[in-house]
C-alpha positions in Angstrom: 69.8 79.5 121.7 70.6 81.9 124.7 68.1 79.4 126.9 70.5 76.9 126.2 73.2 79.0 126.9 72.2 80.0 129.8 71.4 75.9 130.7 74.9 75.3 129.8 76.6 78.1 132.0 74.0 76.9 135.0 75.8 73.3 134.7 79.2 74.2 134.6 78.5 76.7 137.6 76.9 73.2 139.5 79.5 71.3 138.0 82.1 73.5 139.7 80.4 73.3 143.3 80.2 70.2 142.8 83.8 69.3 142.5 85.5 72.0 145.1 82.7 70.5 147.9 84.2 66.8 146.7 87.5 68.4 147.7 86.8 70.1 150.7 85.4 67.3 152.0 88.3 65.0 150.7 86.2 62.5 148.4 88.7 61.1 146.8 86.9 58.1 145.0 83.3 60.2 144.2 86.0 62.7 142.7 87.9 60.3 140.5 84.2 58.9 139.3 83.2 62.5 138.1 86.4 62.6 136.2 85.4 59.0 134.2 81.9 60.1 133.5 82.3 63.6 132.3 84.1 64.9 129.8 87.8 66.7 131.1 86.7 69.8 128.4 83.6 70.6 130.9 85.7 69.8 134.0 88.0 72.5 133.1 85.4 75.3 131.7 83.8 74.5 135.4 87.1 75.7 136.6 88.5 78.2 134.1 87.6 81.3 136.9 89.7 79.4 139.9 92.9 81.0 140.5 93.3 79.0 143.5 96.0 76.4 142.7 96.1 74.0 145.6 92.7 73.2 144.1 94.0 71.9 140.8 97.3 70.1 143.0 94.6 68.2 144.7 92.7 67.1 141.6 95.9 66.1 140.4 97.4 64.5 143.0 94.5 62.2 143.9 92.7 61.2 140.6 94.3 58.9 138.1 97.1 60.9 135.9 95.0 59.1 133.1 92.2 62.0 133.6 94.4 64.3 134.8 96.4 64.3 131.6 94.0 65.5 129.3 92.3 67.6 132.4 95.6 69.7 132.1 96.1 70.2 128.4 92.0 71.7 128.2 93.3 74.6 130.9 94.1 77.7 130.0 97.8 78.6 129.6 98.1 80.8 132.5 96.6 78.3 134.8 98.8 75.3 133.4 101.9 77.6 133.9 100.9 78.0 138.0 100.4 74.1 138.0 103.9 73.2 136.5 105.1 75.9 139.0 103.7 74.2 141.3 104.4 70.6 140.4 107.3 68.4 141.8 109.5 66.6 138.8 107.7 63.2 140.0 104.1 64.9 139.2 105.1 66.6 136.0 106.6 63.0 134.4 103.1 61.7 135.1 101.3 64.4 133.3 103.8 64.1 130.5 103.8 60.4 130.3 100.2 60.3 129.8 100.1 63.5 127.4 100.5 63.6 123.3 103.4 65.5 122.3 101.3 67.9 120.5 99.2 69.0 123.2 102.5 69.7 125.3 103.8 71.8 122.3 100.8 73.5 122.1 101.4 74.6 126.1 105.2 75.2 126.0 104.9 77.7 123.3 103.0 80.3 125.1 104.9 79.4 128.5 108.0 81.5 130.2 111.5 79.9 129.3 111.5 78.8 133.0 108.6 76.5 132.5 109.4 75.5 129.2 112.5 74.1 130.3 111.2 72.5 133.6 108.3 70.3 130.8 111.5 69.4 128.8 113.6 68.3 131.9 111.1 65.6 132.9 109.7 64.5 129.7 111.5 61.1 128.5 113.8 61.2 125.8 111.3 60.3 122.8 108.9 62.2 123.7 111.5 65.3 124.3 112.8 64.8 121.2 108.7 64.7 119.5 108.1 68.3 121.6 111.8 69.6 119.9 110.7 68.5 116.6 107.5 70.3 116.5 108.9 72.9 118.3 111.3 73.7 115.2 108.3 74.2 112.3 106.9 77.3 111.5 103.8 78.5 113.9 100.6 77.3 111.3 102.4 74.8 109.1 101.7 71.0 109.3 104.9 70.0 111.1 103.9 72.9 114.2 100.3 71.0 114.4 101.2 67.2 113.4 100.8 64.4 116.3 103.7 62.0 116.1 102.3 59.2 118.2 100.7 56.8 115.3 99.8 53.3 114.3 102.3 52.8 110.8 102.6 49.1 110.3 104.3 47.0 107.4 102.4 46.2 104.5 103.3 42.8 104.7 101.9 41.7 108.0 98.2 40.2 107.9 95.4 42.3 109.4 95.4 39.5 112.4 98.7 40.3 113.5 97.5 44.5 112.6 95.0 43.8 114.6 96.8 42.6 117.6 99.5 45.2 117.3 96.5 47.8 117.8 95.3 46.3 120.8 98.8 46.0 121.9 99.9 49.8 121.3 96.4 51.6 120.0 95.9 52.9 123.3 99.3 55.4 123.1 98.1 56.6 119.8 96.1 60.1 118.7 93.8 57.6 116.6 93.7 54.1 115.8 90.4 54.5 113.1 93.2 55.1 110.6 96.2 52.9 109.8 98.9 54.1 107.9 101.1 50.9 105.9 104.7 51.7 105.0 107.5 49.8 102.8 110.4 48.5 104.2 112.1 51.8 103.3 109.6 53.7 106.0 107.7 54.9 102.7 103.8 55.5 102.9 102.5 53.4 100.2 98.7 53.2 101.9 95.9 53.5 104.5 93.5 51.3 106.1 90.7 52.1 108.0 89.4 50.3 111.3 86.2 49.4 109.9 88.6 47.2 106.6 90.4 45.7 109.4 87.7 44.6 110.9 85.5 42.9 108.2 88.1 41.6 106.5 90.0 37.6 106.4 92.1 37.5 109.5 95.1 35.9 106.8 94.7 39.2 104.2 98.1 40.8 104.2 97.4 45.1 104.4 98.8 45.1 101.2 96.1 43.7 99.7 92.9 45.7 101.3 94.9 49.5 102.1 94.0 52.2 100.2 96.6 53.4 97.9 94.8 56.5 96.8 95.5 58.7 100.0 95.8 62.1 100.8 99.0 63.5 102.3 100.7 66.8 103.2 104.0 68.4 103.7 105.5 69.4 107.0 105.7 72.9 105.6 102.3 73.1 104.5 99.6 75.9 105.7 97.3 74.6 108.4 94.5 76.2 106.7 95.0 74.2 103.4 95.3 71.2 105.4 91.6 71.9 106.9 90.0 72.7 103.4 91.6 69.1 102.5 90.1 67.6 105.5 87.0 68.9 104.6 87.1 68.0 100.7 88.1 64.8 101.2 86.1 64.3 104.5 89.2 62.7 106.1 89.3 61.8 110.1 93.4 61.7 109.7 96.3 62.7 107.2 100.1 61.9 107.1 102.6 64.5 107.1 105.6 63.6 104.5 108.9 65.6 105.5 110.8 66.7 102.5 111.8 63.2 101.5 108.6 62.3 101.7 109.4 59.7 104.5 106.2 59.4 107.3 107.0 61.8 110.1 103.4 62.2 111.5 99.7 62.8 111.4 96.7 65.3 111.6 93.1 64.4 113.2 90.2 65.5 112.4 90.4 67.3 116.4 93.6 68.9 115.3 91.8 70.4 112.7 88.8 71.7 114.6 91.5 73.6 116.6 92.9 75.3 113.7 89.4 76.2 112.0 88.1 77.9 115.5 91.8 79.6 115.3 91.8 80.4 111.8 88.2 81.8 112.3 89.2 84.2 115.3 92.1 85.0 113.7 90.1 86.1 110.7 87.4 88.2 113.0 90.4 90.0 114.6 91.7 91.1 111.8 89.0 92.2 110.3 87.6 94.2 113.2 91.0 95.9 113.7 92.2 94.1 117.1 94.8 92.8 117.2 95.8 88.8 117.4 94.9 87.3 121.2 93.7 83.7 122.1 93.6 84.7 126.3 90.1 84.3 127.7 88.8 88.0 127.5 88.3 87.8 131.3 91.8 86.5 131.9 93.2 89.3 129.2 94.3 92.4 131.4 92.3 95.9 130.8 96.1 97.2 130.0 96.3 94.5 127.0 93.0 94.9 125.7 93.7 98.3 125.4 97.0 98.5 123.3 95.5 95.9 121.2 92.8 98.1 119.9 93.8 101.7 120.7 96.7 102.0 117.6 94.3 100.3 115.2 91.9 103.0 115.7 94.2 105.5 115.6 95.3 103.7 112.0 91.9 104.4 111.1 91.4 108.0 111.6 94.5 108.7 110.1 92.9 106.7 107.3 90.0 108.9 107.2 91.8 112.4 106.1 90.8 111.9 102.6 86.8 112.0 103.6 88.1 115.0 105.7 89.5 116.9 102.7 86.1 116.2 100.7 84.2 117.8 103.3 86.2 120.7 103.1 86.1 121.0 99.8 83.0 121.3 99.4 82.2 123.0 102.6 80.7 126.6 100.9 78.1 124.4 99.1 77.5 122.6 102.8 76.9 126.0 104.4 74.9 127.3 101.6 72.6 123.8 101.7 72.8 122.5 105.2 70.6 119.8 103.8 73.1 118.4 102.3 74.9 117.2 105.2 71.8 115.3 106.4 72.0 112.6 104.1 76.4 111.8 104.5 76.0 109.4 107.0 73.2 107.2 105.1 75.6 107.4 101.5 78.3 106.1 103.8 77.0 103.5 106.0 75.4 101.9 102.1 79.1 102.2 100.5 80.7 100.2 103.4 77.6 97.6 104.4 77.4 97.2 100.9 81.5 96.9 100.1 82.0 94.7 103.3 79.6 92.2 102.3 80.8 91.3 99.3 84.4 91.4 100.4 83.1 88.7 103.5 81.4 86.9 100.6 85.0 86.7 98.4 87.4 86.2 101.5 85.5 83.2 102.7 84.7 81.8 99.1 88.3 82.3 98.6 89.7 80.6 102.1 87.4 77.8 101.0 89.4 77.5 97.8 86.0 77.4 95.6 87.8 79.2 92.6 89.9 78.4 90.5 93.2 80.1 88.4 91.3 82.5 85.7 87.7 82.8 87.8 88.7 87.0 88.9 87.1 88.2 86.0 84.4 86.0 86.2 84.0 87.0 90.0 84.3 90.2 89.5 81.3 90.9 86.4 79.0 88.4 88.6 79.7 91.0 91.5 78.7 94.1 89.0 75.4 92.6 87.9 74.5 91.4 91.3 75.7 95.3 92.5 73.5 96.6 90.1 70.8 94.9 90.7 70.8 95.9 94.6 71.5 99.5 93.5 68.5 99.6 91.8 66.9 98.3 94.7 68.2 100.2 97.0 67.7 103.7 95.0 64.6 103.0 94.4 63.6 102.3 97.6 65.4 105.4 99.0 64.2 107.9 97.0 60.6 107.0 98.0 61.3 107.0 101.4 63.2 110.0 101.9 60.5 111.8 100.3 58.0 109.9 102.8 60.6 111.3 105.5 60.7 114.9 104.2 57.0 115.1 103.7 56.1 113.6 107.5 58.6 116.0 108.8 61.2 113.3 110.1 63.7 115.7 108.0 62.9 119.3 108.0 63.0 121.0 104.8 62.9 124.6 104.8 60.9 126.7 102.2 62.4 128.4 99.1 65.7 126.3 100.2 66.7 126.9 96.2 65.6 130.1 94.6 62.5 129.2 92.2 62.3 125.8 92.9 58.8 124.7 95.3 59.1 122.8 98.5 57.7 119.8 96.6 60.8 120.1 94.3 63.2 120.6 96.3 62.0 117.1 98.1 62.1 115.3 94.6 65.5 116.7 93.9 67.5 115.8 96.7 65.5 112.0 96.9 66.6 111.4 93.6 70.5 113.4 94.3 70.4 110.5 97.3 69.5 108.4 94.9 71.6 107.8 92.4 74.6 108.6 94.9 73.8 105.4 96.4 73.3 103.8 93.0 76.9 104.8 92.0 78.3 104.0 96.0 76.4 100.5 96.0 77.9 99.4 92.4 81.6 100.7 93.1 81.7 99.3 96.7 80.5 95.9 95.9 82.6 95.5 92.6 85.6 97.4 95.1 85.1 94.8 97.7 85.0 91.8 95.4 87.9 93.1 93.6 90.7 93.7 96.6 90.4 90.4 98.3 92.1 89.0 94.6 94.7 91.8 94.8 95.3 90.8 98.2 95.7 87.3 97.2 98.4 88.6 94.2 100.4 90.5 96.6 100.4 87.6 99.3 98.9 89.6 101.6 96.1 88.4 104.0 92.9 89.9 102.7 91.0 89.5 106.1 94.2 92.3 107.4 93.5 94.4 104.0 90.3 94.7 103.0 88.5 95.2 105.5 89.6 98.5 106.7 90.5 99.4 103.0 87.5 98.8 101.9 85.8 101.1 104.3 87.6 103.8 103.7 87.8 104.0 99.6 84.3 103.8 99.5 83.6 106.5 102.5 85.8 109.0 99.9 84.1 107.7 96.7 80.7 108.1 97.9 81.6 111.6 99.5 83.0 112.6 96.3 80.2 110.7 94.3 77.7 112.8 96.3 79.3 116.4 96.3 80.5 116.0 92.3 76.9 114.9 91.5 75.8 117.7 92.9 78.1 120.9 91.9 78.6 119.7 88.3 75.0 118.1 87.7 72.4 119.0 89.9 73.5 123.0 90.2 74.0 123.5 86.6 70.4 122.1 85.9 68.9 124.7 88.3 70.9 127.3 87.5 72.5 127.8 90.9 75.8 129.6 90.8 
């Protein structure tokens, strides 16, 4: 995997020497035949680290705007927003002409007003009024995502005449490997795909081979339903319906790819605690990076004042058994692998939509049995091994560390007060973990933003207490210790 990796970054680096000594050296036709045989995506990770922008004016001024189209919509936003800058109303109208309105949305909304302004100044008036459309739904609904530039024929013309509209038109849509038939009141009533048109009688009318059992969405629905429906139904597109259920665009399957890398970030950053960014972390100023981390941990040891107060609490039986102390980290690091998994486990079963209204309880006993089956494990495991670690010396024990009790007991004793900590941590940080991602859920909260710094810090304080209750009210009284 990193051999390939490396591969990959070695081409892009060739790739990118490639095409600034093609410009240097003014090849104009060698450069337009790079741009037809490899894909724009690589062309513009070659030159995601060139800041230099009469670089980009060249490509764009000297290879078809056919290329250049979809060259510009694969930059990154910063880079796009120096090109615009840079661009004369005459160059921006070919970019736009040969762009999907989607993809332009998609730029504008990260843009300054300036630029924003200067894209919807040039673009002609249906495809300005597409961008204003998207423009006005919600960031992560259909209607902000949706393409508006679609095949939608009649479904009384025959698949001949479908078929000639297509090569006619097909070449201005996001996809032509799904039709979508409408009434004469603009109503969906069906699909067909290119594959039906194809092997079926040229005289057929698309009434009678569309499919009328379709799946559709709202303009105000999630994006991330949408890409659990794309993936149920293994669709390559999906109509949107606005609210009187009239056709007002589509989804492809390479809108959805988008949204399921975003969703997936979005997830990981919320989880880890920083922040919401989709800048190249080598185009994302040190400043930036910093105040979108810095408060979150601050959050956190805020957070962590009730494992504080434990300590102190118990800090006279700490100083009296420094021993003690040795084995906190290990109880901890248990509760919150343990707790995190599952949560991980829930959240994506969850985003997936795999259960169903009544499963919690369900979820939640199947968590407990699997918990304490692992606990089991787990404390079985680590009572012979810290005893292997006490008796090799890895942890020092001292001698007569409790009054009548041998070396040898004292090792057995605090294996088996580890033990069953980790028993008790492992159980209530699994069934925990399972447990807040439905409460999330209840509350409409996002459980990637909840649990996952909830989680660690309940079940730092439950094992902590777990731990320092087991041992004054159970293990002390047993052996006498005052």
């Amino acid at each position: 995997m990193y051999e390939s990796e490396v591969t990959r970054m070695e081409k892009l680096l060739e790739l990118k020497e490639q095409i600034l000594d093609l410009i240097k050296n003014k090849k104009n036709l060698d450069l337009e035949n790079l741009f037809e045989t490899i894909p724009t995506i690589d062309i513009a990770e070659a030159l995601q680290d060139l800041d230099d922008v009469p670089y980009y004016l060249y490509i764009f001024r000297n290879v078809d705007s056919e290329y250049t189209a979809s060259f510009f919509t694969e930059l990154n936003v910063s880079t796009q927003q120096k090109i615009i800058s840079s661009f004369s109303d005459k160059e921006l109208i070919e970019v736009l002409e040969n762009s999907f309105a989607d993809d332009i949305v998609d730029s504008i909304k990260e843009m300054p007003a300036n630029v924003a302004t200067k894209i919807l100044r040039n673009a002609d008036p249906d495809l300005r009024k597409d961008i204003n459309q998207l423009l006005n739904y919600k960031e992560g609904s259909a209607g902000s995502v949706m393409t508006t530039e679609l095949i939608e024929l009649k479904e009384d013309i025959t698949v001949k005449d479908a078929i000639k509209y297509i090569r006619e038109r097909g070449k201005n849509a996001e996809t032509i490997y799904t039709i979508f038939v409408k009434d004469q009141t603009r109503t969906l009533v069906g699909t067909v795909d290119l594959d039906d048109l194809i092997f079926s009688n040229e005289n057929e009318k698309l009434s009678d081979i569309m499919n009328k059992n379709f799946v559709v969405c709202h303009v105000h629905d999630d994006q991330e339903k949408i890409a659990n429906d794309f993936k149920r139904y293994d669709l390559n597109a999906m109509a949107v319906l606005n609210k009187d259920d009239k056709l007002v665009g589509i989804i492809t399957i390479d809108d959805v790819v988008d949204i399921i890398v975003e969703e997936a970030t979005e997830d990981i950053e919320r989880m880890n605690m920083v922040g919401q960014g989709h800048e190249p972390y080598l185009k994302t100023p040190i400043f930036k990076l910093v105040l979108r981390c810095a408060p979150w941990i601050v959050v956190l040891m805020i957070l962590q004042v009730f494992s504080t107060m434990i300590l102190s609490g118990f800090q006279n039986e700490i100083a009296k058994f420094a021993i003690l102390s040795v084995f906190t980290p290990l109880i901890m690091d248990a509760g919150g692998n343990s707790g995190g998994q599952a949560t991980t486990i829930i959240i994506r079963s969850l985003a997936l939509q795999e259960f169903k209204k009544g499963d919690t309880k369900r979820v939640i006993f199947k968590e407990f049995l699997v918990s304490l089956i692992i606990g089991l494990f787990i404390a079985t495991f680590a009572f012979l091994w810290l005893l292997f670690e006490m008796s090799v010396g890895i942890v020092d024990v001292p001698n007569h560390l409790i009054t009548g009790v041998t070396t040898l007991g004292a090792k057995l004793l605090i294996s088996l007060l580890v033990s069953i900590t980790l028993l008790i941590t492992i159980v209530v940080s699994r069934v925990l973990g399972a447990t807040l991602p439905f409460l999330a859920k209840l509350f409409k909260r996002d459980p990637a933003v909840m649990c996952g710094p909830l989680i660690t810090t309940l079940v730092d304080v439950i094992s902590l207490l777990a731990y320092f209750v087991l041992w004054v009210y159970v293990f002390s009284p047993i052996l006498g210790i005052a």
